[in-house]
C-alpha positions as a Python dict, from the first residue, in 0.01 Angstrom:
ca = {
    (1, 'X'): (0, 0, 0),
    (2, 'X'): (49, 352, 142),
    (3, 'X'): (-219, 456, 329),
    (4, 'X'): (-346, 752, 574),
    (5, 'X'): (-612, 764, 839),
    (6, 'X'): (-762, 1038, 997),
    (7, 'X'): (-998, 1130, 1307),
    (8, 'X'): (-1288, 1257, 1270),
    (9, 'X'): (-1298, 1654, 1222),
    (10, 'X'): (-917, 1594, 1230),
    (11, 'X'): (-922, 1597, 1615),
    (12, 'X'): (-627, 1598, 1769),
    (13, 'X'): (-666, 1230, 1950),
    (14, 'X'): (-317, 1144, 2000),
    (15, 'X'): (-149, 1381, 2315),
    (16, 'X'): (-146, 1049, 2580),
    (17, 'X'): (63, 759, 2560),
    (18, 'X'): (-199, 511, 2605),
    (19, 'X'): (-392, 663, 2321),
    (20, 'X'): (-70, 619, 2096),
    (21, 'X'): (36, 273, 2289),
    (22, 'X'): (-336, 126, 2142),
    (23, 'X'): (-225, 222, 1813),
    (24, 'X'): (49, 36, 1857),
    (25, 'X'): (-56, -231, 2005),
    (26, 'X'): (-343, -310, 1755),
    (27, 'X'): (-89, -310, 1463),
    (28, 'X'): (121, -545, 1644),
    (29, 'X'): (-192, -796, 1624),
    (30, 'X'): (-303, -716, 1289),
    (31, 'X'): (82, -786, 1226),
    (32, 'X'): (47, -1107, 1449),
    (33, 'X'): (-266, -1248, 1396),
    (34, 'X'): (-445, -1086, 1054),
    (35, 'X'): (-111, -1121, 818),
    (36, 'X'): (-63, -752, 774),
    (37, 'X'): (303, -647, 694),
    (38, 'X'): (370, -337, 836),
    (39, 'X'): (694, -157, 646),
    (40, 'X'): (667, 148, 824),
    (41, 'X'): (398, 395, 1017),
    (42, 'X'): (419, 746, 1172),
    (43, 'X'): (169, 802, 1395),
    (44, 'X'): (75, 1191, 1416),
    (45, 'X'): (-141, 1336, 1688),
    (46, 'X'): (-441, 1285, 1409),
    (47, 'X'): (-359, 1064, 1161),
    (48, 'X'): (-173, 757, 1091),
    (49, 'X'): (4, 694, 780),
    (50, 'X'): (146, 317, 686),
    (51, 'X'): (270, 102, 429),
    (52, 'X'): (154, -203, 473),
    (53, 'X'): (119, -546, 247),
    (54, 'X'): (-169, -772, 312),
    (55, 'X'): (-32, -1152, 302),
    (56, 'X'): (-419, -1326, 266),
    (57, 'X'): (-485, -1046, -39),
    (58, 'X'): (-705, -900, 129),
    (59, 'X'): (-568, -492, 241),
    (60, 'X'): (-967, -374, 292),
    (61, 'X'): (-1029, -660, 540),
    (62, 'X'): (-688, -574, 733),
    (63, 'X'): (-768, -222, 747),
    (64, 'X'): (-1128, -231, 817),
    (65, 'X'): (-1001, -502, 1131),
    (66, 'X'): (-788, -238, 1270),
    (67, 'X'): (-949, 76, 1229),
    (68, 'X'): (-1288, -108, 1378),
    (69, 'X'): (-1108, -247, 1687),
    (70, 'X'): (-886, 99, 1755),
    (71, 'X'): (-1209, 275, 1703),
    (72, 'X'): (-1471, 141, 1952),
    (73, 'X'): (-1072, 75, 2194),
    (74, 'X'): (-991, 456, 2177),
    (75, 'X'): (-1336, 580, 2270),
    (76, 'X'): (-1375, 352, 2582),
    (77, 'X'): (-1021, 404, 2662),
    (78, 'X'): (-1113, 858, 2621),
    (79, 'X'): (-1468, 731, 2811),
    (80, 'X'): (-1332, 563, 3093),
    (81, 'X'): (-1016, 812, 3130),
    (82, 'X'): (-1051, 1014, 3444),
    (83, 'X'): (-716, 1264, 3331),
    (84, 'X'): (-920, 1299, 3002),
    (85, 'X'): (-1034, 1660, 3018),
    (86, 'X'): (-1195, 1647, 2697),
    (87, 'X'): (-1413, 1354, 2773),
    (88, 'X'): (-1724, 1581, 2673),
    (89, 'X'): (-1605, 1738, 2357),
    (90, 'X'): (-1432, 1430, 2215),
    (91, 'X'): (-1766, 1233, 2299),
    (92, 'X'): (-1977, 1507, 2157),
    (93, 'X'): (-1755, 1525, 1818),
    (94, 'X'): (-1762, 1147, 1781),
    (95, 'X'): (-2120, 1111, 1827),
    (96, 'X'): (-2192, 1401, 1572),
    (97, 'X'): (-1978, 1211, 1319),
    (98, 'X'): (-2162, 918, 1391),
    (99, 'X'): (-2514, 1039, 1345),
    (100, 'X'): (-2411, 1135, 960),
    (101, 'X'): (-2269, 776, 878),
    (102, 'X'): (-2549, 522, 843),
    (103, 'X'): (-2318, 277, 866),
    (104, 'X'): (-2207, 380, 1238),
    (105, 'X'): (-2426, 269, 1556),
    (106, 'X'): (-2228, 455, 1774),
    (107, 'X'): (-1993, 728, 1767),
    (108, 'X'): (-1766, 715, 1497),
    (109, 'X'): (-1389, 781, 1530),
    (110, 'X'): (-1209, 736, 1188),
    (111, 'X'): (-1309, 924, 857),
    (112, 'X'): (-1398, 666, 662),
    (113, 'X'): (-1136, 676, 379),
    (114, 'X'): (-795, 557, 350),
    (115, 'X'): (-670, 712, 25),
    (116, 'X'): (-456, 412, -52),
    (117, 'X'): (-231, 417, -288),
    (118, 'X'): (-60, 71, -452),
    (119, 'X'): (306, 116, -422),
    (120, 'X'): (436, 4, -770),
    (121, 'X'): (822, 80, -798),
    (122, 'X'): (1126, 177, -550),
    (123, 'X'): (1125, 500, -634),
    (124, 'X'): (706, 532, -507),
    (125, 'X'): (802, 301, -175),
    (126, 'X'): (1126, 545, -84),
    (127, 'X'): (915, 840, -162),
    (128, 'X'): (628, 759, 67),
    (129, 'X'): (897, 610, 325),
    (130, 'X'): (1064, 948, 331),
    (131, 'X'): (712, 1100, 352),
    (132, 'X'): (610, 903, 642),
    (133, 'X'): (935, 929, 844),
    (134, 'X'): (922, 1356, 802),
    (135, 'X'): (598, 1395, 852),
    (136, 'X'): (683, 1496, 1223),
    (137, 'X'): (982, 1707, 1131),
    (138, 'X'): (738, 1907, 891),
    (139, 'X'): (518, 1946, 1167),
    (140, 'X'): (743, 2076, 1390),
    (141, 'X'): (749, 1795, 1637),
    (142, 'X'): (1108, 1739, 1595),
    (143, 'X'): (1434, 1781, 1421),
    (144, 'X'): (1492, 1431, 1315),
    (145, 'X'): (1255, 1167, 1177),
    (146, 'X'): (1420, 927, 1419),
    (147, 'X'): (1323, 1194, 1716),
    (148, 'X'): (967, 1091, 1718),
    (149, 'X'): (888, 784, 1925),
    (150, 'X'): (605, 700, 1758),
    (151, 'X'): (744, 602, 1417),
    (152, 'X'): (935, 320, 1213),
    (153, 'X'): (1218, 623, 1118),
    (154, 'X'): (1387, 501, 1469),
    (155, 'X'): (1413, 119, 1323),
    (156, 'X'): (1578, 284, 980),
    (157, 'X'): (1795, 437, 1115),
    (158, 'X'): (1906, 185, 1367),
    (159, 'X'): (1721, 195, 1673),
    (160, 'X'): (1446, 4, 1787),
    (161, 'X'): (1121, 161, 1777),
    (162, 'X'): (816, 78, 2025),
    (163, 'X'): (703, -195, 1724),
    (164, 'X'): (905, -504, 1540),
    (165, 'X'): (820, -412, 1181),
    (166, 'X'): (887, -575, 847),
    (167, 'X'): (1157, -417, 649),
    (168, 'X'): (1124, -324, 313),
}
């Protein structure tokens, strides 16, 4: 599957290591521990896009794992943050978000959709690959896909990159 993620209101989440290194580190256990396959991932100052395969058949359960975990993770870690100076606002925004999701207790960090999209030929999985990987070259983050740290574009195109992934 190919799917994106967004913050709430779009915020822009993603400007500290440890905010991107949590990411990280909670696909690496969903890779670990939940079966997910993780082909490649860009990981954009709001968003996340992936393509992922579940091995149990079960994609929803995966995703819903990580994006409950990162969620409740990322606002302690912003909470607790002493450097954060937009403790207040981010708080503020995530609580807002919250209070019009019934299904939220607390505040509420991801926008509840996915937008995934079954990958069903090569052509699809090298367009959405190629997608991924320039997503931070259209941005203007970089020149190169392979330039931004946080992405599977360094492991394509020989490096290592700050995860192990599973090649397609």
């Amino acid at each position: 599957y190919f799917v994106s993620f967004a913050t709430v209101y779009w915020l822009d989440v993603f400007v500290r290591d440890q905010y991107f290194d949590k990411i990280l580190s909670t696909l690496d256990f969903c890779r670990k521990k939940k079966g997910m396959e993780v082909y490649a991932y860009c990981i954009m100052t709001s968003h996340v896009h992936l393509i992922f395969r579940a091995k149990n058949s079960n994609p929803s359960e995966v995703m819903k794992t990580l994006k409950v975990y990162s969620s409740k993770e990322l606002q302690k870690m912003i909470n607790d943050n002493p450097q954060e100076s937009r403790k207040k606002y981010l708080k503020w925004m995530f609580e807002r978000a919250g209070k019009q999701n019934s299904n939220v207790t607390k505040g509420q960090f991801w926008q509840q959709h996915n937008k995934p999209i079954e990958l069903w030929s090569p052509e699809v999985i090298d367009q959405k690959v190629n997608y991924i990987h320039n997503n931070p070259v259209e941005s203007g983050f970089v020149q190169e896909p392979e330039h931004w740290k946080y992405s599977s574009a360094i492991d394509y195109a020989g490096g290592k990159g700050l995860m192990d992934i599973d090649y397609i």
